[in-house]
C-alpha positions as CSV (number, residue, x, y, z in Angstrom):
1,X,9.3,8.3,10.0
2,X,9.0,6.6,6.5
3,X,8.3,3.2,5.6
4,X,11.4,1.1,5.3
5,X,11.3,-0.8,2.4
6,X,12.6,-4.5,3.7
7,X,12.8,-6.7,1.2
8,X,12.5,-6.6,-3.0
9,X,11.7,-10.0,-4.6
10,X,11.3,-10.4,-8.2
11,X,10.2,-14.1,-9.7
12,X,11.4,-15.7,-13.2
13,X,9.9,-14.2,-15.9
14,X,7.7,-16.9,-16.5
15,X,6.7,-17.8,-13.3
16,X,3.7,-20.2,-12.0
17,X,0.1,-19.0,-11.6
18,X,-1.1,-17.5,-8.5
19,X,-3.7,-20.7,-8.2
20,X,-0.4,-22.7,-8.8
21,X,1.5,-22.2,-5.4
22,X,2.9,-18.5,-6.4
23,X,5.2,-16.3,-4.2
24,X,3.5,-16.2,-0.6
25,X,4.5,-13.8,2.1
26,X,5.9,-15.0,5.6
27,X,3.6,-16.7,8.0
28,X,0.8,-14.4,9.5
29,X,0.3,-11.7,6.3
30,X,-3.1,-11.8,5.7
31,X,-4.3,-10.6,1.7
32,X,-5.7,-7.0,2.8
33,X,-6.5,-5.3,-0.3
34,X,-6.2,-5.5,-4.1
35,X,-5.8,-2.4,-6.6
36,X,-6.1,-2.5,-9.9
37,X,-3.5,-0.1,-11.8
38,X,-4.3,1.6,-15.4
39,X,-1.5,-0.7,-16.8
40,X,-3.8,-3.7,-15.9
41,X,-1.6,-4.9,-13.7
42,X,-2.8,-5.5,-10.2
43,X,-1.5,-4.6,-6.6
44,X,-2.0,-6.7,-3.5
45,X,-1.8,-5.6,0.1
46,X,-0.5,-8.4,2.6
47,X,-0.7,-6.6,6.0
48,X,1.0,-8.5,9.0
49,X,1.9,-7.6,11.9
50,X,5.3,-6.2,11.9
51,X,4.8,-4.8,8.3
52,X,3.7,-5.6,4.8
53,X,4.3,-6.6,1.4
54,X,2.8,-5.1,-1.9
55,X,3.2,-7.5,-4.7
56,X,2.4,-6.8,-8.2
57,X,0.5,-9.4,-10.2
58,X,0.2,-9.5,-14.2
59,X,-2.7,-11.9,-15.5
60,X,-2.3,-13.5,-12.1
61,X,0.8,-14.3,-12.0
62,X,3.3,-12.7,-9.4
63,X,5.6,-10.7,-11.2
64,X,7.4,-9.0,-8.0
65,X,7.0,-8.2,-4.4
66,X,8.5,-5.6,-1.8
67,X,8.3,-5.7,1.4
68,X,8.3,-3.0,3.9
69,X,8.1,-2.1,7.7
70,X,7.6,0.9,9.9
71,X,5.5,2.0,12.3
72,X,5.2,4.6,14.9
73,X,4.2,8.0,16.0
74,X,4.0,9.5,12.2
75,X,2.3,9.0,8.9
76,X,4.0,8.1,6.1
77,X,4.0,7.3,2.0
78,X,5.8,5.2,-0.1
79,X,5.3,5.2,-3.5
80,X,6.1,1.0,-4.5
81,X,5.7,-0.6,-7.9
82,X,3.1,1.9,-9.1
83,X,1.0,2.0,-6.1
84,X,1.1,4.3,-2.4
85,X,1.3,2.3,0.2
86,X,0.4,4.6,3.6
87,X,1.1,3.9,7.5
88,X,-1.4,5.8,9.6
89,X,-0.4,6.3,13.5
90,X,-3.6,5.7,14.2
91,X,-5.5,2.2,15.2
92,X,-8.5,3.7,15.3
93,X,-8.5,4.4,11.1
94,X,-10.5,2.3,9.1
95,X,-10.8,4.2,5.7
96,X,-8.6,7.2,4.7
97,X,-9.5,9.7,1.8
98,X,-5.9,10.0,-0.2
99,X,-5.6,13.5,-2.4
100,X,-7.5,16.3,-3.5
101,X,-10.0,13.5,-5.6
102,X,-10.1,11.7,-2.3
103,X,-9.9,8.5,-3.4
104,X,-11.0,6.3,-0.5
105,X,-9.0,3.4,0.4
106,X,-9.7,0.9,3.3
107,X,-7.0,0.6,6.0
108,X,-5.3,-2.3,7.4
109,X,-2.8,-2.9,10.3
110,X,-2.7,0.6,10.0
111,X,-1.9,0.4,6.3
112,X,-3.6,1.2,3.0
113,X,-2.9,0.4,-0.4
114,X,-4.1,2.8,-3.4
115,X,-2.7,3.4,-7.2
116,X,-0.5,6.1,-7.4
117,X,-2.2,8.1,-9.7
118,X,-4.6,8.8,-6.8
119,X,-1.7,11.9,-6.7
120,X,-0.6,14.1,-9.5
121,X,2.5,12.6,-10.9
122,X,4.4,16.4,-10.1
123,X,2.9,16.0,-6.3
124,X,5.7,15.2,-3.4
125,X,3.1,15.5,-0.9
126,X,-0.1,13.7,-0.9
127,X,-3.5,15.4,1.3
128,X,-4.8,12.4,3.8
129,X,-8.4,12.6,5.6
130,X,-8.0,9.9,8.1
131,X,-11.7,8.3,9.4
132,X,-13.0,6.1,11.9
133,X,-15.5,3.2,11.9
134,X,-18.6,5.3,11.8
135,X,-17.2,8.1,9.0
136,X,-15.8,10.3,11.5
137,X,-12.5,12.4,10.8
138,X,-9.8,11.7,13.2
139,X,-7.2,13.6,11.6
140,X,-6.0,15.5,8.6
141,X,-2.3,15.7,6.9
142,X,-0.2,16.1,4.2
143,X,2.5,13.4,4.1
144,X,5.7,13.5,2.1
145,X,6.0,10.5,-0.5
146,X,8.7,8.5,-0.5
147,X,10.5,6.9,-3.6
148,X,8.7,9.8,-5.6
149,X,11.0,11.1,-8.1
């Protein structure tokens, strides 16, 4: 199963500031995560609870937003506006480890949010250690990336 990607907004070129009353997800996403890209742009995870949005933000302003759903018994990538957004099957996950650097993203709703050059640029699989609350591994696997290519 991959991530279905649900929705693609993009806003004006010039749009308002984030502190103005910016682009805001439906009712019950919560702000999960934020990533800051090499490009100095910056990612932010809204997890809710039938999917989630990654919106990109450039000096603060909102500059586009995609949103995505999925779910089920299998992991899956996505590789969306410069980041990798992951579903893990497991409720249980609180932090994954995401390539051979393991870089070591928290995990929300199931989902985690981390730049994509956490991955070689040449990679179509990423390497995921999955952990729990107390550090523990729950699982190992190499997922497929979506949108790569």
């Amino acid at each position: 199963m991959s991530l279905t990607i649900a929705a693609v907004v993009v806003i004006a070129p010039d749009p308002p500031a984030e502190s103005a009353g910016g682009w805001q997800p439906p009712s019950g996403y919560v702000d999960a995560e934020r990533v800051t890209l090499d490009d100095g742009r910056t990612l932010r995870l809204w997890a809710g609870p039938s999917g989630s949005y990654v919106e990109s933000l450039d000096a603060g302003r909102s500059t586009a937003a995609v949103g995505t759903s999925g779910g089920g018994p299998e992991y899956a990538i996505s590789e969306i506006l410069g980041g990798l957004l992951g579903y893990l099957p497991l409720r249980e996950a609180r932090t994954v480890l995401v390539g051979s650097s393991s870089v070591r993203a928290d995990v929300h709703a199931q989902r985690f949010l981390v730049a994509a050059t956490a991955v070689d640029v040449a990679d179509g699989r990423v390497r995921l250690t999955v952990l729990d609350g107390t550090g523990r591994t729950l699982a190992r696997a190499a997922v497929e990336i979506t949108g790569r290519g």
